[in-house]
C-alpha positions in Angstrom: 0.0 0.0 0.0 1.4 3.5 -0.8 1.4 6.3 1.6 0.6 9.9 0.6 1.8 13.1 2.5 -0.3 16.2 2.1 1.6 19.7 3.6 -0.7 22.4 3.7 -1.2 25.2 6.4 -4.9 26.0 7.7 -5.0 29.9 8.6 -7.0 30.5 11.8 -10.3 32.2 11.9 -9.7 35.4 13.7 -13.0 36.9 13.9 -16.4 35.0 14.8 -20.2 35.5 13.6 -22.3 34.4 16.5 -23.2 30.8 15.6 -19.4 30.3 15.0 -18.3 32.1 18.0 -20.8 29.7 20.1 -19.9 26.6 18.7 -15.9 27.4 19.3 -17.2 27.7 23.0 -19.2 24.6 22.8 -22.8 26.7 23.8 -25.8 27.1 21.9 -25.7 29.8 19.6 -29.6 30.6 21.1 -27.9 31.0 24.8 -24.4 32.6 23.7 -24.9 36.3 24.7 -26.9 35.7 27.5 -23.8 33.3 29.0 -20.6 34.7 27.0 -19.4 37.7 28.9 -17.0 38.7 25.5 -18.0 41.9 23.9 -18.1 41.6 20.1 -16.0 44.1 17.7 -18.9 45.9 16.6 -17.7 46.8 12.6 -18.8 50.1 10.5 -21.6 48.2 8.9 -23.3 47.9 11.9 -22.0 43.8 12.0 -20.6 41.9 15.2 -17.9 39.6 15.5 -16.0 38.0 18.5 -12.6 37.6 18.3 -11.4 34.8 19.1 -8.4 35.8 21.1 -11.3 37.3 23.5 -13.1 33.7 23.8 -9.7 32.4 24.6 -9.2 34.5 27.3 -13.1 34.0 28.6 -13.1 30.2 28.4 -9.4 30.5 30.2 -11.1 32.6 33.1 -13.6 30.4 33.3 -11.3 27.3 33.6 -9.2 28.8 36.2 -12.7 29.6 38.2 -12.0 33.3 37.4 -14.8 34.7 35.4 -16.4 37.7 36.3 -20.0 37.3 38.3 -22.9 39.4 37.8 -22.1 42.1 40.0 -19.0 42.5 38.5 -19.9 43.1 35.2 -23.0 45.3 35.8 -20.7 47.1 38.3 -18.3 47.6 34.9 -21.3 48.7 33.1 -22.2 51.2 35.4 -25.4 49.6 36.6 
């Protein structure tokens, strides 16, 4: 039996929509914003994406037991 190599590079997804930026976090696109603390990069045509950097850092938080609560983020918010 002959064996084939294939080299090719895959270039990384920066920037998220919302049903891709939920499924990289493993949560329902339908619960995403009301659970995923990240603020989206809000573009000039009015569109939203996550970057994924951002998620990174969120899910990391979340690992290390870290994430902000509640309070803290509507204390950040002003509210």
């Amino acid at each position: 039996m002959q064996k084939a190599f294939l080299n090719f590079q895959l270039q990384r997804t920066r920037m998220f929509k919302k049903p891709d930026a939920a499924a990289y976090c493993g949560i329902p696109a339908s619960k995403f914003e009301g659970i995923c603390t990240v603020v989206p990069v809000q573009y000039p045509d009015g569109s939203k994406l996550w970057d994924v950097q951002d998620l990174d850092a969120w899910l990391d938080q979340l690992k290390s037991g870290q994430a902000d609560s509640d309070d803290d983020i509507l204390n950040r918010l002003g509210g």
